[in-house]
C-alpha positions in Angstrom: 100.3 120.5 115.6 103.4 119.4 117.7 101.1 116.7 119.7 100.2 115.1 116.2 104.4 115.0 115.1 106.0 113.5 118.1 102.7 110.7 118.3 104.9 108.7 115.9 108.0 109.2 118.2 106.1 108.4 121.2 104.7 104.6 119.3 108.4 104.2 118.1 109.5 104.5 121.9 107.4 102.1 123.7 107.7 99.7 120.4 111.5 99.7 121.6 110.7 99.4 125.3 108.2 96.2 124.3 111.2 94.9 121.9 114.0 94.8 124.3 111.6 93.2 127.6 110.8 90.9 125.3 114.3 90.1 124.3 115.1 90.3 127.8 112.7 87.6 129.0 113.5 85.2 125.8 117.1 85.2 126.9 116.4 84.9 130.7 114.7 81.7 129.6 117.0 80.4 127.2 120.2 81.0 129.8 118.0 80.1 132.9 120.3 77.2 133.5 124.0 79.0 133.2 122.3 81.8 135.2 121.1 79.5 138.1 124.6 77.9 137.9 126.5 81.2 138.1 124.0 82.2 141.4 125.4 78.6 143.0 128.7 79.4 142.5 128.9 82.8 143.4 126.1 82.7 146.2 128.1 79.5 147.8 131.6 81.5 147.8 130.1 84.5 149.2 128.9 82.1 152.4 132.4 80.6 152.5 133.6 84.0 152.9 131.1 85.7 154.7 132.3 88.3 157.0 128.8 90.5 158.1 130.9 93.5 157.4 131.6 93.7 153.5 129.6 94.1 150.2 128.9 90.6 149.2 127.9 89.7 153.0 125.4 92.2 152.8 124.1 90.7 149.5 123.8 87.4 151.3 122.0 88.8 154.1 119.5 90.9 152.1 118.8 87.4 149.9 118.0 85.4 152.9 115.9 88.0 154.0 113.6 89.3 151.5 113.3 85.2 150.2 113.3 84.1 153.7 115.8 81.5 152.8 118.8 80.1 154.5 122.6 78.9 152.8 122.5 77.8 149.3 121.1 75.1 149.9 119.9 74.8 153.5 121.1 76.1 156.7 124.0 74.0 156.8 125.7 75.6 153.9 127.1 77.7 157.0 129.0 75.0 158.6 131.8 75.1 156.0 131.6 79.3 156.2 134.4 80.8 157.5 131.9 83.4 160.3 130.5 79.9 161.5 132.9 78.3 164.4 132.8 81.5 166.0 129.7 83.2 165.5 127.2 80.3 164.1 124.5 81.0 162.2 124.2 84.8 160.6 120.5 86.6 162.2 119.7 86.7 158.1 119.6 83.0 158.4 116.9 83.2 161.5 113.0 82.9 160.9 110.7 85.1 162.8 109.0 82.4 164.2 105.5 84.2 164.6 105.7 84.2 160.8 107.6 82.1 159.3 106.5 78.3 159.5 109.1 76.0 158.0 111.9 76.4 160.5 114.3 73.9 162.1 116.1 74.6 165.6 119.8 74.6 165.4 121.9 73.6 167.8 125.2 75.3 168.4 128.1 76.2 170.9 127.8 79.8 169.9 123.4 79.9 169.8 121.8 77.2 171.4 118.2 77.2 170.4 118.2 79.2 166.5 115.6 78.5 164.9 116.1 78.3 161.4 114.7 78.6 157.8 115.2 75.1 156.5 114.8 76.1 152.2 118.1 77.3 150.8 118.3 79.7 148.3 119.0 78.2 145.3 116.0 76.3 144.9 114.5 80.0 145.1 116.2 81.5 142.0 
């Protein structure tokens, strides 16, 4: 008797759940633009500012690595960074080379022979 009442309930809930991905995927696509823009924006200050150490750094380093991915738009988003002149290209930024095939080698005062990923990020959002 209590399996037959809460049926209804049970239809009701995963109607909801379907409902709101749906409305979650309409709006991702209508605002894909303004959310691509806001990644830019936000993706290219946290490079600027990039210090290995705090929460957005981390952010950046765990985007380059799971999309294997370097600077917003390629590696040499890092030149303008403030971590560059001293400590060049961040190891997020590197390719494993027995893996990763599209690579460039850097060179730089700090690592002379870096080889690395040549897509940026943004084209990857």
């Amino acid at each position: 008797l209590l399996k037959m009442s809460s049926f209804p309930i049970y239809v009701m809930f995963l109607s909801l759940v379907f409902l709101a991905e749906l409305v979650a995927g309409i709006s991702g696509f209508v605002f894909r633009h303004e959310i691509k823009g806001t990644f830019q924006r936000t993706f290219s200050e946290a490079v600027k500012n990039y210090n290995s150490q705090d929460e957005r750094s981390l952010a950046v380093d765990n985007v380059q690595r799971s999309l294997k991915c370097c600077g917003v738009l390629n590696y040499t988003s890092w030149l303008s960074s403030i971590w560059f002149p001293n400590n060049g290209i961040p190891p997020s930024c590197c390719a494993n080379t027995h893996t990763d095939r599209q690579t460039h080698t850097v060179h730089t005062d700090k690592h002379t022979h870096l080889s690395c990923l040549l897509q940026g990020c943004y084209e990857l959002v």
